[in-house]
C-alpha positions as CSV (number, residue, x, y, z in Angstrom):
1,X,22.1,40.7,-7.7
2,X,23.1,36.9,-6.7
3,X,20.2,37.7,-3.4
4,X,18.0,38.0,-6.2
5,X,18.7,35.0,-9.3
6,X,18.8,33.2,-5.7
7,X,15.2,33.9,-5.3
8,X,14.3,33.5,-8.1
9,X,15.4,29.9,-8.6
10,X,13.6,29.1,-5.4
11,X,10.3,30.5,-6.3
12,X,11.1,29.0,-10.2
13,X,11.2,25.6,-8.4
14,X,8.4,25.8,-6.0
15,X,6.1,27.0,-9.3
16,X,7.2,23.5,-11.1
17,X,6.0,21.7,-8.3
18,X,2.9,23.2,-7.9
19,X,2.3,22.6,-11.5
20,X,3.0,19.2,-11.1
21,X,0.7,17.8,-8.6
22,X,-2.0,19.7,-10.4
23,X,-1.3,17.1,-13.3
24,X,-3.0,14.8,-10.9
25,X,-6.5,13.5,-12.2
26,X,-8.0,13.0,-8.8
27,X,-8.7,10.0,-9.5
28,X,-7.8,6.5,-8.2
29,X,-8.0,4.5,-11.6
30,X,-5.2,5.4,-14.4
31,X,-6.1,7.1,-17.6
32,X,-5.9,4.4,-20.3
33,X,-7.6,5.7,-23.3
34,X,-5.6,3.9,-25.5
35,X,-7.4,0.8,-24.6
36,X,-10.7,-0.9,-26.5
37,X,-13.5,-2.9,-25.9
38,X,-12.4,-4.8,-29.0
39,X,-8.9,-5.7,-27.0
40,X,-10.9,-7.0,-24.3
41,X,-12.8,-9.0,-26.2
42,X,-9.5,-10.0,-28.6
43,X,-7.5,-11.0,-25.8
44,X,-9.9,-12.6,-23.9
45,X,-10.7,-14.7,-27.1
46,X,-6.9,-15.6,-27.8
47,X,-7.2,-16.7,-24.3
48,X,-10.3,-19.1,-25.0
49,X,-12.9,-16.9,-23.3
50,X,-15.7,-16.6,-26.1
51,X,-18.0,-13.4,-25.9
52,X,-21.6,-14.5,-25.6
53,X,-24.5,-12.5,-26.7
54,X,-26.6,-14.1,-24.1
55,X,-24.6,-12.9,-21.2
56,X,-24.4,-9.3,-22.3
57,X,-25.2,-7.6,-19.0
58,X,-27.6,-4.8,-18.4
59,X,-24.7,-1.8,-18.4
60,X,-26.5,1.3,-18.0
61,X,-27.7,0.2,-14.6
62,X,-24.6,0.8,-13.2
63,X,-23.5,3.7,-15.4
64,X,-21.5,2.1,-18.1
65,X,-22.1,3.0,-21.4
66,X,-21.5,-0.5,-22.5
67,X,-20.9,-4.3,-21.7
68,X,-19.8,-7.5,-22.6
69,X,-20.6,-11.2,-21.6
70,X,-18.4,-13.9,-22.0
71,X,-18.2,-17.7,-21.7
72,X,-15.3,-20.1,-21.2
73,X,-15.5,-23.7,-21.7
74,X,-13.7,-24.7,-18.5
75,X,-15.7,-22.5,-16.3
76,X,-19.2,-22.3,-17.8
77,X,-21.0,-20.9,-14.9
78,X,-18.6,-18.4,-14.1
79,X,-19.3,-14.7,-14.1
80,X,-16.9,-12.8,-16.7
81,X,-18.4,-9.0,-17.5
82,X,-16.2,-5.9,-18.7
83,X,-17.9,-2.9,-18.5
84,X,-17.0,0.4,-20.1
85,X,-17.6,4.1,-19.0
86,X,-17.3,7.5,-20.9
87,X,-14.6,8.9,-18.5
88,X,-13.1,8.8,-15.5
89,X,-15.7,11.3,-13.8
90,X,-18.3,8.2,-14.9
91,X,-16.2,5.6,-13.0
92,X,-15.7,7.3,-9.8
93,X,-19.3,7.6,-10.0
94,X,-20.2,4.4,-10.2
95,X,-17.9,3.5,-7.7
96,X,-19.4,5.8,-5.3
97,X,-23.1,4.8,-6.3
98,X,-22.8,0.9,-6.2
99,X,-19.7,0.8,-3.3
100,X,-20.6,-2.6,-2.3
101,X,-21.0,-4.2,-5.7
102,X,-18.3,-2.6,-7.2
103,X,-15.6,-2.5,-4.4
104,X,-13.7,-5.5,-5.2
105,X,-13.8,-5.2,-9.2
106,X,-10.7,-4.9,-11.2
107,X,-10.6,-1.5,-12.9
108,X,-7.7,-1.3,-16.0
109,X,-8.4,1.9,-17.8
110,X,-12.0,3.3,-18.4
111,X,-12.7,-0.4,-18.2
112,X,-14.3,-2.9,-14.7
113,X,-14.2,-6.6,-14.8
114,X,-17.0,-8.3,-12.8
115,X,-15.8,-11.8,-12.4
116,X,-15.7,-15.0,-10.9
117,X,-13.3,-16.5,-12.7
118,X,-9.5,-16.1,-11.5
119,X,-7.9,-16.5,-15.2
120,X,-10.2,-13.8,-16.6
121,X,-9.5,-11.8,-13.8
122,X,-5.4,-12.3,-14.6
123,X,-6.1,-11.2,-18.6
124,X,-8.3,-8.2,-17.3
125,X,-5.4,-6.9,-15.3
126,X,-2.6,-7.5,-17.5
127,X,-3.9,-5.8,-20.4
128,X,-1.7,-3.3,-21.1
């Protein structure tokens, strides 16, 4: 009888951790679907990083089902796109299809910064 709770346990134990690394998404990005556009944009205002109609990139080239352009004052030629994509399955795509475009862009959420500009990339990243 103790052989057997003995056993038990064990396979009781193994089972939870199975189940837990199948909680894994498989994905290299975190889940954040808490997280807006409109926080982007709100956050990047408070900062003094305007949106701007005129830079609003052409998204669904890279997959994204939308996009935002903004301007600063104290960096006017600098790049400062977010995109935003349906899912994760969306993202990973897009990283796989445009590798070397995309490799070095900040990813927070269901959300990729294309920047030049170091402060926007600090907001981008600490947006929690």
């Amino acid at each position: 009888m103790n052989r057997l709770k003995k056993i038990t346990y064990l396979l009781l134990i193994g089972l939870m951790f199975m189940l837990l690394g199948c909680g894994s998404t498989g994905t290299s990005s975190p889940v954040r679907k808490d997280l807006t556009m409109a926080d982007f944009i709100k956050t990047f205002a408070d900062a003094g990083i305007k949106e701007d109609a005129e830079k609003k990139p052409f998204f669904t080239m890279i997959g994204a089902k939308d996009g935002v352009g903004f301007g600063t004052d104290e960096n006017p030629k600098a790049k400062i796109v977010i995109y935003e994509y349906n899912s994760n399955k969306d993202l990973d795509q897009a990283k796989k299809d445009f590798v070397n475009v995309m490799k070095d862009w900040p990813i927070n959420g269901m959300f990729v910064l294309e920047s030049s500009d170091d402060k926007a990339s600090e907001i981008f990243k600490n947006l929690k």
